[in-house]
TIMI-2910 file (N, C-alpha, C, CB; in pm, 1 decimal, decimal comma, always signed):
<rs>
+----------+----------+----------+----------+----------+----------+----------+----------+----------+----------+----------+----------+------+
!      n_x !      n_y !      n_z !     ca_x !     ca_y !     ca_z !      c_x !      c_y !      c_z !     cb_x !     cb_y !     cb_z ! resn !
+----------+----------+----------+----------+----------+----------+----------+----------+----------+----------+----------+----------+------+
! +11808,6 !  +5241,7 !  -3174,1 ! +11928,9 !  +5213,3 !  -3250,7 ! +12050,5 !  +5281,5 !  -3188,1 ! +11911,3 !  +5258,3 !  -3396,0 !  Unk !
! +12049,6 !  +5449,7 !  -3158,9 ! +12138,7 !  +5490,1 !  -3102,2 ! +12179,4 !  +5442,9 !  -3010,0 ! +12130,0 !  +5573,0 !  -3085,7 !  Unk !
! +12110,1 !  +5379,8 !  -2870,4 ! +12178,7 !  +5326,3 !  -2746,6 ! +12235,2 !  +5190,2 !  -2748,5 ! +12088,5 !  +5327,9 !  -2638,4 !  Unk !
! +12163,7 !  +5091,9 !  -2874,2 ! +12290,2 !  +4982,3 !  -2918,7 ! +12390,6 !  +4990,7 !  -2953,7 ! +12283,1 !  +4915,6 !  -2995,4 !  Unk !
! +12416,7 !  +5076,7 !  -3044,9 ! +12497,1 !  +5139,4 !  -3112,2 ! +12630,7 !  +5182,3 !  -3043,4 ! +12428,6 !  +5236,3 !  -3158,9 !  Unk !
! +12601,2 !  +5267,9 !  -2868,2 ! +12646,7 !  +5319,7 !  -2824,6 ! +12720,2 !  +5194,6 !  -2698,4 ! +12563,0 !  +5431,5 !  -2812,7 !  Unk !
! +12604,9 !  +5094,6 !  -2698,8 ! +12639,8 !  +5039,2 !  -2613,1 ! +12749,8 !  +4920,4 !  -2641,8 ! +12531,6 !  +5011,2 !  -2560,4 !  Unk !
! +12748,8 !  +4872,1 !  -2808,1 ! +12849,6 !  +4767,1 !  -2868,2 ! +12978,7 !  +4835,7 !  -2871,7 ! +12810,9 !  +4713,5 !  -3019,8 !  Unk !
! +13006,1 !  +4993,9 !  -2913,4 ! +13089,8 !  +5125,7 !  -2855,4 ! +13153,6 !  +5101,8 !  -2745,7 ! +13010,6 !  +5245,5 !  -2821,2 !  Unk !
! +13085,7 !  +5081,0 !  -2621,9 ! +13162,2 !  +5144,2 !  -2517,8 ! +13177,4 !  +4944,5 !  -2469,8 ! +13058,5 !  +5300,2 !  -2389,9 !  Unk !
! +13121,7 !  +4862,7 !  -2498,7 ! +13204,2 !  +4701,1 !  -2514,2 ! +13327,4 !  +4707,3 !  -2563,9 ! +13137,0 !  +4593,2 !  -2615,3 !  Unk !
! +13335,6 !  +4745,2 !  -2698,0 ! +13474,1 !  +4810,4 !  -2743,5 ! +13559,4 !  +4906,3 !  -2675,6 ! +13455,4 !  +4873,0 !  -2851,1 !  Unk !
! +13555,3 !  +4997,2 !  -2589,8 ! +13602,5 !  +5067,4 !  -2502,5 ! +13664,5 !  +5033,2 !  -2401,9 ! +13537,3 !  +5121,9 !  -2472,6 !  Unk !
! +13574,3 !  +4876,2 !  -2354,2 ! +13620,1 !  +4804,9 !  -2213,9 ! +13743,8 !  +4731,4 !  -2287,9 ! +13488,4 !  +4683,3 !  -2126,1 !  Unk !
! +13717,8 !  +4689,3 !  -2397,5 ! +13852,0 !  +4595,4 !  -2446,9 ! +13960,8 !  +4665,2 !  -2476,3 ! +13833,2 !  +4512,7 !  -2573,2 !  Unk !
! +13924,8 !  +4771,2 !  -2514,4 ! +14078,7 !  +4902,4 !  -2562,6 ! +14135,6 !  +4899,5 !  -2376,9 ! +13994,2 !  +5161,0 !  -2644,3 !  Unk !
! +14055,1 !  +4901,0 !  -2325,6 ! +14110,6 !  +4944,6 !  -2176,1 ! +14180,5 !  +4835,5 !  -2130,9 ! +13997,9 !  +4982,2 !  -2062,7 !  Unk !
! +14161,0 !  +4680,4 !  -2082,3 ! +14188,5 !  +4554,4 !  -2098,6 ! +14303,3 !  +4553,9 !  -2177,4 ! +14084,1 !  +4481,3 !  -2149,6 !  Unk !
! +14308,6 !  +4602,1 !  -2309,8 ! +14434,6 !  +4557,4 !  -2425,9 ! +14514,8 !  +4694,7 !  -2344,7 ! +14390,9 !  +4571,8 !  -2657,5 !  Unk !
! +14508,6 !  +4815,7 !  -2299,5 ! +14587,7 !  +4958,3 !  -2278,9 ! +14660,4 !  +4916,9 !  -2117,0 ! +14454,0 !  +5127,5 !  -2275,2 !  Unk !
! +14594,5 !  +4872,6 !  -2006,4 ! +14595,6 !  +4843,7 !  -1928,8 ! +14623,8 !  +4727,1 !  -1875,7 ! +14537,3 !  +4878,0 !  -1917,5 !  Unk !
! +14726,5 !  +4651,6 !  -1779,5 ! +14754,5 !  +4493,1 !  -1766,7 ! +14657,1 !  +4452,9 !  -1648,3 ! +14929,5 !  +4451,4 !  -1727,0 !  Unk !
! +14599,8 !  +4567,7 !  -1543,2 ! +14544,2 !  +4511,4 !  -1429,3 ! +14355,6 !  +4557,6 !  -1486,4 ! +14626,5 !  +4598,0 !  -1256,9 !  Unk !
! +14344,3 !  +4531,3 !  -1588,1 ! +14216,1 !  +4543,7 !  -1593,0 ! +14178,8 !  +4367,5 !  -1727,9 ! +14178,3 !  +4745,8 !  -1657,3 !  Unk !
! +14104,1 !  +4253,3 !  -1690,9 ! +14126,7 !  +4165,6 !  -1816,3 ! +14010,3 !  +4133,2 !  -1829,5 ! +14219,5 !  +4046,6 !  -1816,8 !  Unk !
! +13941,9 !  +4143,8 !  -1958,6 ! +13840,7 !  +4074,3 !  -2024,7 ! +13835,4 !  +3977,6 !  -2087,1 ! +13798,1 !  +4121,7 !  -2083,3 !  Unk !
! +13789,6 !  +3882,9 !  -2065,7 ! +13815,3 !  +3732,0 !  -2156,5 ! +13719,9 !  +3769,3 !  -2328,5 ! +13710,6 !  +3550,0 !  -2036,8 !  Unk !
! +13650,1 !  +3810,7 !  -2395,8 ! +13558,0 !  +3804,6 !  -2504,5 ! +13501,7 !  +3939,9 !  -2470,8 ! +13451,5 !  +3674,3 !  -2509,9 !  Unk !
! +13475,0 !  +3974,0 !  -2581,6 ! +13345,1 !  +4104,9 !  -2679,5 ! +13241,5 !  +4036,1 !  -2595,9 ! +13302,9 !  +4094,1 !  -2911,4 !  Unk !
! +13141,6 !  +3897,9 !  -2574,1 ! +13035,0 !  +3879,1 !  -2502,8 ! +13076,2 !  +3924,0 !  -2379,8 ! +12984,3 !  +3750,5 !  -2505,5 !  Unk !
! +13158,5 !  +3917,2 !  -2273,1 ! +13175,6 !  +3938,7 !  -2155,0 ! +13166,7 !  +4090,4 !  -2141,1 ! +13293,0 !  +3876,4 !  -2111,6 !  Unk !
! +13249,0 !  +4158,7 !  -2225,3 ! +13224,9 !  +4263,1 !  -2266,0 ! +13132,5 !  +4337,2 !  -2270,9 ! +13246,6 !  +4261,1 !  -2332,3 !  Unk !
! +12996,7 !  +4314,5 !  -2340,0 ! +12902,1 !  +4389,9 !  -2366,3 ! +12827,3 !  +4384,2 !  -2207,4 ! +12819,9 !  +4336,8 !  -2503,1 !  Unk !
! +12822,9 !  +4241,5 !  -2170,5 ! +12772,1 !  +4231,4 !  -2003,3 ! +12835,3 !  +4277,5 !  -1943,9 ! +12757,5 !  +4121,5 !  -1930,6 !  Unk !
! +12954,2 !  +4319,3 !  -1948,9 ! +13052,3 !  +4448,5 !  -1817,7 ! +13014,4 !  +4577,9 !  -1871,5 ! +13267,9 !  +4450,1 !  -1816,5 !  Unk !
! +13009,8 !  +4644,8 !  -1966,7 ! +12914,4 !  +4728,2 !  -1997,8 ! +12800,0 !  +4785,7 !  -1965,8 ! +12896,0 !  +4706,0 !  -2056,4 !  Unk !
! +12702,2 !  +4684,9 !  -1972,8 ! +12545,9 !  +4694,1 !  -1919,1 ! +12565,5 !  +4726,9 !  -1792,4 ! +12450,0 !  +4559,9 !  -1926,1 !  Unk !
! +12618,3 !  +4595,1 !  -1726,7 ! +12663,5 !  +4653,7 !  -1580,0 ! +12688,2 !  +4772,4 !  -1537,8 ! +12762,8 !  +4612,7 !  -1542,2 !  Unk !
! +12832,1 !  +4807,0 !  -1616,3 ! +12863,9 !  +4926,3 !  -1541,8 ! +12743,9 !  +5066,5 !  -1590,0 ! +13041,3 !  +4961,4 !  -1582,9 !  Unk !
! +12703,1 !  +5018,8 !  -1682,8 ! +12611,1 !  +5117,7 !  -1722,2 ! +12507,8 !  +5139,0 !  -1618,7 ! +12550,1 !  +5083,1 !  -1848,7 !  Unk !
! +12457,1 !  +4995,0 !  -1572,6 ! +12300,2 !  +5009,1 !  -1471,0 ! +12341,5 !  +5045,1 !  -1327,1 ! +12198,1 !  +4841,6 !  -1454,8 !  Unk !
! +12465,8 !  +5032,9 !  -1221,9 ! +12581,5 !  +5085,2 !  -1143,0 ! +12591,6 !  +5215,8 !  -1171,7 ! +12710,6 !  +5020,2 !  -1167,7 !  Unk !
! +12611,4 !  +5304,0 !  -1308,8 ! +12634,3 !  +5442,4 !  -1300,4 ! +12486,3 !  +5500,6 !  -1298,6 ! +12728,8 !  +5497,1 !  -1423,6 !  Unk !
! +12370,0 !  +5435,2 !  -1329,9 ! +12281,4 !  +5494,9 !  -1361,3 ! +12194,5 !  +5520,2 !  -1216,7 ! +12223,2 !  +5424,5 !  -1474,5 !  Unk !
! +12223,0 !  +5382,2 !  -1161,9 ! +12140,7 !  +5352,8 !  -1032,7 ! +12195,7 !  +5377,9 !   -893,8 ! +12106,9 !  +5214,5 !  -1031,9 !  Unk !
! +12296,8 !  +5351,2 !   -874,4 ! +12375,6 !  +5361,4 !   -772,1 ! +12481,5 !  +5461,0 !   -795,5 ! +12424,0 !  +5239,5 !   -740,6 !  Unk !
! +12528,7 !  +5539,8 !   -886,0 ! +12627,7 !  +5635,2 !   -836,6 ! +12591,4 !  +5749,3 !   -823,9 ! +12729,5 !  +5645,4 !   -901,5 !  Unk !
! +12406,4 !  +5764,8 !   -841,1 ! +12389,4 !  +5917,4 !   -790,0 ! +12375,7 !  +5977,3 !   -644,3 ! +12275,5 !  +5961,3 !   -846,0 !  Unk !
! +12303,9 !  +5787,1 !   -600,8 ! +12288,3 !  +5792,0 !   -458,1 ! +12453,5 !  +5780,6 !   -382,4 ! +12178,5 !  +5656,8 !   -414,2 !  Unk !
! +12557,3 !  +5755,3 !   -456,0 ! +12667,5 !  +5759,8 !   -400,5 ! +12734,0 !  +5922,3 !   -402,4 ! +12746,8 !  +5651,7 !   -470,6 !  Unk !
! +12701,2 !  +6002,9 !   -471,4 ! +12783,3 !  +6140,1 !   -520,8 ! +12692,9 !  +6230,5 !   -390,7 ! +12748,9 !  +6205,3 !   -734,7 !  Unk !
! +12553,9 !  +6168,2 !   -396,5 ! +12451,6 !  +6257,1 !   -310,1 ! +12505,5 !  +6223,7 !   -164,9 ! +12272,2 !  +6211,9 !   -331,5 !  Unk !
! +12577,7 !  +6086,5 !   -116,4 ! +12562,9 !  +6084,2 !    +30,6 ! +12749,0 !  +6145,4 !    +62,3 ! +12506,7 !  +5887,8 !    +99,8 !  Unk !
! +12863,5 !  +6153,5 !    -31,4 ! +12961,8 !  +6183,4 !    -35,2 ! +13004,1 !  +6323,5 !    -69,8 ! +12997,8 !  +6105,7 !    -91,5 !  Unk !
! +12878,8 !  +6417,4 !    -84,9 ! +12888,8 !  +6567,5 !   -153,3 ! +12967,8 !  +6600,5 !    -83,1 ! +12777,3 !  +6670,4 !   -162,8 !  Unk !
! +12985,9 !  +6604,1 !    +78,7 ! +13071,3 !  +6724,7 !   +180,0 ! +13196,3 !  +6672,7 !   +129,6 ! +13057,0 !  +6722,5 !   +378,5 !  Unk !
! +13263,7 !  +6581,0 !   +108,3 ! +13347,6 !  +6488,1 !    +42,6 ! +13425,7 !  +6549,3 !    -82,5 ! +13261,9 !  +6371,0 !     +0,7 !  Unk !
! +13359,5 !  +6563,2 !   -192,1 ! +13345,1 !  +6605,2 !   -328,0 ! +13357,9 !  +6750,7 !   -311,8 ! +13210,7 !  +6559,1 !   -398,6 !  Unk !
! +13313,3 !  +6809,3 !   -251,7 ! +13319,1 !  +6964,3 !   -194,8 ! +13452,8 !  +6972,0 !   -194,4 ! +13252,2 !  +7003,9 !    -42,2 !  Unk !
! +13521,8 !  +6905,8 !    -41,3 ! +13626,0 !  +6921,6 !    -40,2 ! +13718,8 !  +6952,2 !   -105,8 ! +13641,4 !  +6873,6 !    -14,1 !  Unk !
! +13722,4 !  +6783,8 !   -167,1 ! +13831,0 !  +6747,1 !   -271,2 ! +13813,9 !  +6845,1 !   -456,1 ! +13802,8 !  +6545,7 !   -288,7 !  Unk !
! +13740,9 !  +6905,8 !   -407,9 ! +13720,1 !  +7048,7 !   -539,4 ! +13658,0 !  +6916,5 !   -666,4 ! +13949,0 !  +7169,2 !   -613,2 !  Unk !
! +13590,3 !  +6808,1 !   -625,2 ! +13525,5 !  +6735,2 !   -758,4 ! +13629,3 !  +6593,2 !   -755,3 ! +13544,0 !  +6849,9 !   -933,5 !  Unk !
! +13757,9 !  +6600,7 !   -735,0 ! +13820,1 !  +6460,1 !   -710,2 ! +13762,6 !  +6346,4 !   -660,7 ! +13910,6 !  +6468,0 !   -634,5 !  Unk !
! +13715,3 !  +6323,3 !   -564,8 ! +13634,1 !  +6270,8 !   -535,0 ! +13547,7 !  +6217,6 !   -589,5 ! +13608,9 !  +6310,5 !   -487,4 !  Unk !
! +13491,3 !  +6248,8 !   -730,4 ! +13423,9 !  +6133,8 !   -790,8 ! +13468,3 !  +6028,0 !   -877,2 ! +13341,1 !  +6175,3 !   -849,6 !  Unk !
! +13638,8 !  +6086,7 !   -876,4 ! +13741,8 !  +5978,3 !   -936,0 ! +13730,1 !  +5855,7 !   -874,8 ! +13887,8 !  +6015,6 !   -921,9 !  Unk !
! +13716,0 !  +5865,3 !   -762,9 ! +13648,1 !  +5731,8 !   -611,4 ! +13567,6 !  +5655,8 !   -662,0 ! +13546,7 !  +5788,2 !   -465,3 !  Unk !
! +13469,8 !  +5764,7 !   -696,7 ! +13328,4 !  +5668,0 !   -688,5 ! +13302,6 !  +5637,0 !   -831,0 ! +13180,2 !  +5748,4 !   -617,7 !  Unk !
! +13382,4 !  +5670,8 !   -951,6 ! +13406,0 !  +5613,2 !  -1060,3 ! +13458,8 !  +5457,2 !  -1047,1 ! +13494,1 !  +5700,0 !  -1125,3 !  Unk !
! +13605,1 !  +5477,1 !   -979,5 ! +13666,8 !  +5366,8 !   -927,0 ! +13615,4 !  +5239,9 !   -885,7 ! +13717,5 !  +5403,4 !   -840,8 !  Unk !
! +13503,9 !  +5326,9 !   -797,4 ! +13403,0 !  +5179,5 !   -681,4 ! +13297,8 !  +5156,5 !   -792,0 ! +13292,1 !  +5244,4 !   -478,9 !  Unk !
! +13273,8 !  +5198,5 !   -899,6 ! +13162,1 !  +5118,5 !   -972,1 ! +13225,3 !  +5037,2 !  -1076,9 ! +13050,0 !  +5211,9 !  -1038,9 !  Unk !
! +13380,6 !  +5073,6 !  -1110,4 ! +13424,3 !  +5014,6 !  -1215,8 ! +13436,8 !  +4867,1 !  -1137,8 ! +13559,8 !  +5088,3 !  -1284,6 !  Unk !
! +13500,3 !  +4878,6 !   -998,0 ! +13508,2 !  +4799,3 !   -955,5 ! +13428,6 !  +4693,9 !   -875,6 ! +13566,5 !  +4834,5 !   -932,9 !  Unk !
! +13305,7 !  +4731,1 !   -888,1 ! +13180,2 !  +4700,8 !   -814,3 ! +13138,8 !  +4552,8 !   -940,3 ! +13045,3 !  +4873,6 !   -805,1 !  Unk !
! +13149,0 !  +4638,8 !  -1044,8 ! +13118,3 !  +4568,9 !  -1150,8 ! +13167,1 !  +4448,5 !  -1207,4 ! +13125,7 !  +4634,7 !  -1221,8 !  Unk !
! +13318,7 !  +4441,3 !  -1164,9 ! +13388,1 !  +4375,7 !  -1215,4 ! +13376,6 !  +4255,8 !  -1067,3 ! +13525,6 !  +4459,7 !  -1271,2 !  Unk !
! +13356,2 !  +4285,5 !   -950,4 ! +13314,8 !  +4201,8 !   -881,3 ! +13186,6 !  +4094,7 !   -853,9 ! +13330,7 !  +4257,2 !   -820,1 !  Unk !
! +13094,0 !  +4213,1 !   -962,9 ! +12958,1 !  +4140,8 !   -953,1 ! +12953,8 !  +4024,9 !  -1093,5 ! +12817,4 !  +4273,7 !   -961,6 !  Unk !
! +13039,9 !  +4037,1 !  -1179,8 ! +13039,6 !  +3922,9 !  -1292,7 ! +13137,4 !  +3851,5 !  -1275,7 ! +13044,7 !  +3961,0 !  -1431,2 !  Unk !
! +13283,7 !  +3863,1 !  -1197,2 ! +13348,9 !  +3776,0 !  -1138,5 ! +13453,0 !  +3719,1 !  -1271,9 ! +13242,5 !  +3670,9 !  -1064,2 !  Unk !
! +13404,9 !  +3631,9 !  -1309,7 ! +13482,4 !  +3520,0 !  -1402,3 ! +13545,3 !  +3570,1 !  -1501,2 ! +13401,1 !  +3418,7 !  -1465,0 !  Unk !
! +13506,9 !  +3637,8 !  -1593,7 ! +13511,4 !  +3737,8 !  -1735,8 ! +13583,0 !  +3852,6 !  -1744,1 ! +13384,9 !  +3791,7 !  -1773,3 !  Unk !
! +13539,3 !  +3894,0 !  -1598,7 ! +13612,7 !  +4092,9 !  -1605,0 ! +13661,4 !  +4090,2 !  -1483,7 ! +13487,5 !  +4261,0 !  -1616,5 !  Unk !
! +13803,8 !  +4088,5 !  -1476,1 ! +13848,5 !  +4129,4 !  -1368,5 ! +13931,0 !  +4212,9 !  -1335,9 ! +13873,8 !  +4064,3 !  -1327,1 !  Unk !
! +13937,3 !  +4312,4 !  -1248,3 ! +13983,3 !  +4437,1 !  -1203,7 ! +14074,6 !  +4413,0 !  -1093,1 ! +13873,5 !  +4527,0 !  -1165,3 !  Unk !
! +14252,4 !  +4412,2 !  -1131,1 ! +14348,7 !  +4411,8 !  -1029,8 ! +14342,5 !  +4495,9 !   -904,4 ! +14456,6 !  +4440,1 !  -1087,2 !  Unk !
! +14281,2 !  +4488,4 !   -817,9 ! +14235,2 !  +4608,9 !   -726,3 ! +14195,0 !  +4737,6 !   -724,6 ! +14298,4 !  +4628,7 !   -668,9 !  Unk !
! +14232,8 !  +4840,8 !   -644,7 ! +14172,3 !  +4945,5 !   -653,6 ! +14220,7 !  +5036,5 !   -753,1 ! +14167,8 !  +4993,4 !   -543,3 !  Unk !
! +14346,0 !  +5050,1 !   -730,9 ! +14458,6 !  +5115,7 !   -868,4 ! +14437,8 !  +5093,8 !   -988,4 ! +14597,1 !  +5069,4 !   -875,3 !  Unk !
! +14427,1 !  +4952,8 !   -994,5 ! +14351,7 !  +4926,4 !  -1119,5 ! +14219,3 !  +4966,0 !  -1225,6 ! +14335,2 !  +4840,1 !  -1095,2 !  Unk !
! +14122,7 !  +4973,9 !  -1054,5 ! +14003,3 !  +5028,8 !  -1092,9 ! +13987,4 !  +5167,6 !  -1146,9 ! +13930,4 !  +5018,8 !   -994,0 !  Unk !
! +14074,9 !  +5287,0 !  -1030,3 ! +14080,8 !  +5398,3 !  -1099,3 ! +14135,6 !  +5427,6 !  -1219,9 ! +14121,1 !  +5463,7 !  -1038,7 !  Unk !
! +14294,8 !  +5387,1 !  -1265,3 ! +14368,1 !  +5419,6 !  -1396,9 ! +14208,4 !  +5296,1 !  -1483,2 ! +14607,2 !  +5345,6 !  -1402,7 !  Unk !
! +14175,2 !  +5225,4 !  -1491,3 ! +14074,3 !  +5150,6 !  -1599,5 ! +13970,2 !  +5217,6 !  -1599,0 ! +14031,3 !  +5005,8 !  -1576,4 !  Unk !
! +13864,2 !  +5288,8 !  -1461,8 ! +13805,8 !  +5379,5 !  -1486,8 ! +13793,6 !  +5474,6 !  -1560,2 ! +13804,1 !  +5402,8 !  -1435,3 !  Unk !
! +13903,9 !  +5581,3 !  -1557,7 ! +14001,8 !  +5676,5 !  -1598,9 ! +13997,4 !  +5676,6 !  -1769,2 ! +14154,1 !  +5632,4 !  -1532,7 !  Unk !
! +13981,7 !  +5543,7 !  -1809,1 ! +14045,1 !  +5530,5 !  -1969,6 ! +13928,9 !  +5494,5 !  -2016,4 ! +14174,0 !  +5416,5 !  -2013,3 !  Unk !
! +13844,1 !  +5408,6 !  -1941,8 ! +13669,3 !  +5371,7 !  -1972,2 ! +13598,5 !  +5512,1 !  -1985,1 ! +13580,8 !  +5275,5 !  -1824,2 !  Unk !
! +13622,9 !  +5635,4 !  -1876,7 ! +13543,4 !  +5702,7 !  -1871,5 ! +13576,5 !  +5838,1 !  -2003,3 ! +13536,2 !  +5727,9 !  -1721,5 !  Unk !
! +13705,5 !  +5776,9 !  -2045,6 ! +13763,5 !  +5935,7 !  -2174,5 ! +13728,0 !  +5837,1 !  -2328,0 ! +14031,6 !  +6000,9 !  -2164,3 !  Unk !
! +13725,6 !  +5734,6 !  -2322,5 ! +13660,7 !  +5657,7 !  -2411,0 ! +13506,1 !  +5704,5 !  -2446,3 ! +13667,5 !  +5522,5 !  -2355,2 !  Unk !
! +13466,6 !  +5663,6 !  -2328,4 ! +13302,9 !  +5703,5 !  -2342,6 ! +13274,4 !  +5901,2 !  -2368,0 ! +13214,8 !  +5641,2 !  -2155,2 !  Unk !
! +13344,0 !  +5993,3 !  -2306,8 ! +13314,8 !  +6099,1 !  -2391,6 ! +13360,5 !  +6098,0 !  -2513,3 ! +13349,2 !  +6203,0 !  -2346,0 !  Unk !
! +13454,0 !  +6020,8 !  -2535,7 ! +13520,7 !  +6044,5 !  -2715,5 ! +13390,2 !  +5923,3 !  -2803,5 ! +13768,4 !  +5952,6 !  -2740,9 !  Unk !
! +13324,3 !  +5857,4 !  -2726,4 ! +13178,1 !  +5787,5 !  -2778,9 ! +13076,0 !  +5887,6 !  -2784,3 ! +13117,4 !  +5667,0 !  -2679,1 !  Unk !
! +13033,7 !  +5957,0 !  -2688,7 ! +12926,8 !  +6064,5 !  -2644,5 ! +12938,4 !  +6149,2 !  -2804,7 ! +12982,0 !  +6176,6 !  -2472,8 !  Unk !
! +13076,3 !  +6222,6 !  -2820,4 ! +13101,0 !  +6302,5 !  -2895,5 ! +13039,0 !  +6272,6 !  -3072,0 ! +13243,7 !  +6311,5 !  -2867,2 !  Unk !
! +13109,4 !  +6099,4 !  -3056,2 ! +13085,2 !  +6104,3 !  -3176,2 ! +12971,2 !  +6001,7 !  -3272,2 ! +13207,6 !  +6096,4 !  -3210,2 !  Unk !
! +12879,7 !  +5992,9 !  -3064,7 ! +12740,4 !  +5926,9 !  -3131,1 ! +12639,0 !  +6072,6 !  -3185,6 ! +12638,8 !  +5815,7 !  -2982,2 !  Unk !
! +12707,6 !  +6205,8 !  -3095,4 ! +12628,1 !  +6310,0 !  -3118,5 ! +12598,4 !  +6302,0 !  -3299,1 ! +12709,8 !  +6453,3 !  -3055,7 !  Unk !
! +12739,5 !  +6303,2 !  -3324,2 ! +12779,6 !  +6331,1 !  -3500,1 ! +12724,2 !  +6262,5 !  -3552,3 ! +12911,1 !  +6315,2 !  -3564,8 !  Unk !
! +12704,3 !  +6140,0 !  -3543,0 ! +12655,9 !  +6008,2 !  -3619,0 ! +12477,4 !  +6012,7 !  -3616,5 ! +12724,8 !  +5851,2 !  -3525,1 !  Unk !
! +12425,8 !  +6055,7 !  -3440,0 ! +12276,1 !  +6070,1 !  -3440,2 ! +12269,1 !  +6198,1 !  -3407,3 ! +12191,9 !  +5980,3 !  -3347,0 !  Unk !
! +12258,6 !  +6349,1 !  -3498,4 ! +12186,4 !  +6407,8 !  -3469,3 ! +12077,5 !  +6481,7 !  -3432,5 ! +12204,2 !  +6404,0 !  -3478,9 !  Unk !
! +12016,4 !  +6537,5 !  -3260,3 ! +11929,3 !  +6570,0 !  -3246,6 ! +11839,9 !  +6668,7 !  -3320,9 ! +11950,1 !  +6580,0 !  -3165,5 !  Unk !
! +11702,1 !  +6601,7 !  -3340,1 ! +11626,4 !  +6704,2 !  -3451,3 ! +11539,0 !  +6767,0 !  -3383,0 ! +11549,0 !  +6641,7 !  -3575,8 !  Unk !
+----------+----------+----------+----------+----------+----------+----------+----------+----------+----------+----------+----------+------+
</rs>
């Protein structure tokens, strides 16, 4: 229940971003929940192996650097469903990243409240 819950949440999140933002556009709540999943199975699967091969990178840049690779999955995503979600380039990707990703801790926060661990 909690990860539906969380996941119809952060569908809603992509559309606050879409409605906050002009270079980020979602056509529907269905397109929505599938840019979601996406970006969800992209952060889960592919951005650890991306943070792991870019560390000397991330080092550098004192952690900036994963503003990037936030960027390249928001935008990865929005390339792999094409029609529905589309992401005005890279600028786009980061500031929509950016607002997707403070959304989802202000979700994190207050799926904690809603499901607490027993």
């Amino acid at each position: 229940m909690k990860l539906i819950v969380r996941w119809i949440l952060l569908a809603a999140a992509l559309l606050l971003v879409a409605h906050l933002y002009p270079g980020v556009e979602v056509k529907s709540f269905g397109t929505a929940m599938i840019a979601a999943l996406v970006i969800g199975l992209f952060n889960a699967l592919l951005r650890p192996i991306l943070v792991l091969l870019t560390l000397p990178v991330t080092v550098l840049t004192v952690g900036l650097f994963l503003f990037v690779i936030n960027a390249v999955m928001f935008y990865a995503a929005a390339s792999v469903l094409g029609a529905g979600f589309n992401v005005n380039g890279f600028l786009a990707a980061l500031i929509g990243s950016l607002i997707y990703s403070l959304c989802g801790m202000v979700i994190d926060v207050a799926m904690e409240r809603m499901f607490p661990d027993r």
